[in-house]
N, C-alpha and C positions, 0 to 999 in steps of 0.2 A: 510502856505504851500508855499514851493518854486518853480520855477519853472526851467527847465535846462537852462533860457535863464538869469537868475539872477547871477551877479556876485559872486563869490565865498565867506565865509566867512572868516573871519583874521586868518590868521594861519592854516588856512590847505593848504595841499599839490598840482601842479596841478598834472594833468594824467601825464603819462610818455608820451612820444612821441613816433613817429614813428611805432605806437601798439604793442610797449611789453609789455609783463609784468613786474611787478616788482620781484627786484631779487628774488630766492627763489622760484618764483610761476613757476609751468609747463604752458606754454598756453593752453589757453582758448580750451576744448573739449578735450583736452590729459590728458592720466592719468600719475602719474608722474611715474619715472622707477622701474620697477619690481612690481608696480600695474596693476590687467587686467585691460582692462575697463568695464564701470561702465557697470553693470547688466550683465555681463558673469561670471561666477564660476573663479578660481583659476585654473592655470592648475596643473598635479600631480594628485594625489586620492582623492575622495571626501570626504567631512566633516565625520569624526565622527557619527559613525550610519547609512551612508544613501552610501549602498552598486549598484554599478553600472548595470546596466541592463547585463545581460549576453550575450556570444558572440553567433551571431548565430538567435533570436529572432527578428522576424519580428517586425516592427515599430506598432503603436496602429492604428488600423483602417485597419490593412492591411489583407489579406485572409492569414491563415496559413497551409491549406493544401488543396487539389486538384488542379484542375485547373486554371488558372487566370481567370478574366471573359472577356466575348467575347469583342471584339472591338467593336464596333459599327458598322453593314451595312450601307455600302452605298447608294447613288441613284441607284437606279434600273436603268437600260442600256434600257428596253422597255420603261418606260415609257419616257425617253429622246426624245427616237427617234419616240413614240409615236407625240409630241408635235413638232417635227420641221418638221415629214412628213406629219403632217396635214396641212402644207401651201404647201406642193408637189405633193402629192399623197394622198387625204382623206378618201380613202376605208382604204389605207396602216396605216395612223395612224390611224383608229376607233379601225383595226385590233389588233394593238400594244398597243393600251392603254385598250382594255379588257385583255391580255395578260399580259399587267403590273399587275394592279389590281389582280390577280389571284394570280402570284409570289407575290405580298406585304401583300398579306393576309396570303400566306405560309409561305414565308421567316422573315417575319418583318423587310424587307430593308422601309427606305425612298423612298419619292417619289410619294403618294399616291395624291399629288395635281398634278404635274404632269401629270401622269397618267389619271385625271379625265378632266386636262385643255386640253390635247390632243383629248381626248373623245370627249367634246362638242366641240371644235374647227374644229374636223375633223365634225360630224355631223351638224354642221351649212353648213360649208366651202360646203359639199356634197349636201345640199339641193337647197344652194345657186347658185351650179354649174347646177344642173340638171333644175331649174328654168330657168337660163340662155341657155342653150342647147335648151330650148321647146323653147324660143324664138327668140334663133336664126335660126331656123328648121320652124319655122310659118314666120318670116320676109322672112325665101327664100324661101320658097312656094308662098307666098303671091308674089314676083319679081319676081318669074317664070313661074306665071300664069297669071299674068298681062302687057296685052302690051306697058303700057307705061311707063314701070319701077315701082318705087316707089309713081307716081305720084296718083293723084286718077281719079278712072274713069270717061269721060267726058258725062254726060248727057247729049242724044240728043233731 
């Protein structure tokens, strides 16, 4: 077994240089003139027996009568704004993302995570607000019923 780094044997030829071919050959991955290339048909009319699709007939796989089929719906428009007015307005997205939910069950748009990420986001965000409100409503009662501020009351 040789290997390509072995000198040549007596008598043969080296490579041509400069990468051509040798005469006669087309290069390398071209076919030579007035052959197609490799694996395309011949152009003109096809072989013997084997008659061309006719003109007019839809491609294999394609729908050949009525209507095309529908696009794909998009994102739903509520449940978007579901989700980014639930960090603004949290009543406004709970509102918006049952409303979404409604349309995606009709429609078959996308968006149904959306929609439901709005949902919980607005009803945490609301519970979290209304929690915060009693506390701050008990903190300024608590400071306005007490005369020494925030301080606590001094035992006599």
């Amino acid at each position: 077994m040789s290997s390509p780094y072995d000198p040549p044997p007596p008598g043969s030829e080296p490579p041509p240089s400069g990468g051509q071919p040798p005469q006669g050959q087309p290069p390398y991955g071209q076919p030579q003139y007035g052959q197609p290339p490799s694996g395309q048909p011949p152009y003109g009319q096809p072989p013997y027996g084997q008659q061309p699709p006719p003109y007019g007939q839809p491609p294999y796989g394609q729908p050949q009568y009525g209507y095309p089929p529908a696009a794909p719906a998009g994102t739903n428009g509520f449940a978007i704004a579901s989700l980014v007015c639930a960090f603004f307005c949290s009543p406004l997205g709970l509102i918006f993302g049952f409303v979404a939910r409604n349309q995606i069950k009709r429609t078959g748009q996308q968006g149904e995570g959306l929609a439901m990420a709005g949902i919980i986001t607005s009803a945490v965000l609301l519970v979290v607000g209304i929690i915060w409100t009693i506390f701050v409503l008990n903190t300024a009662d608590h400071i306005a019923n007490n005369p020494y501020g925030l301080a606590p009351a001094i035992v006599r």
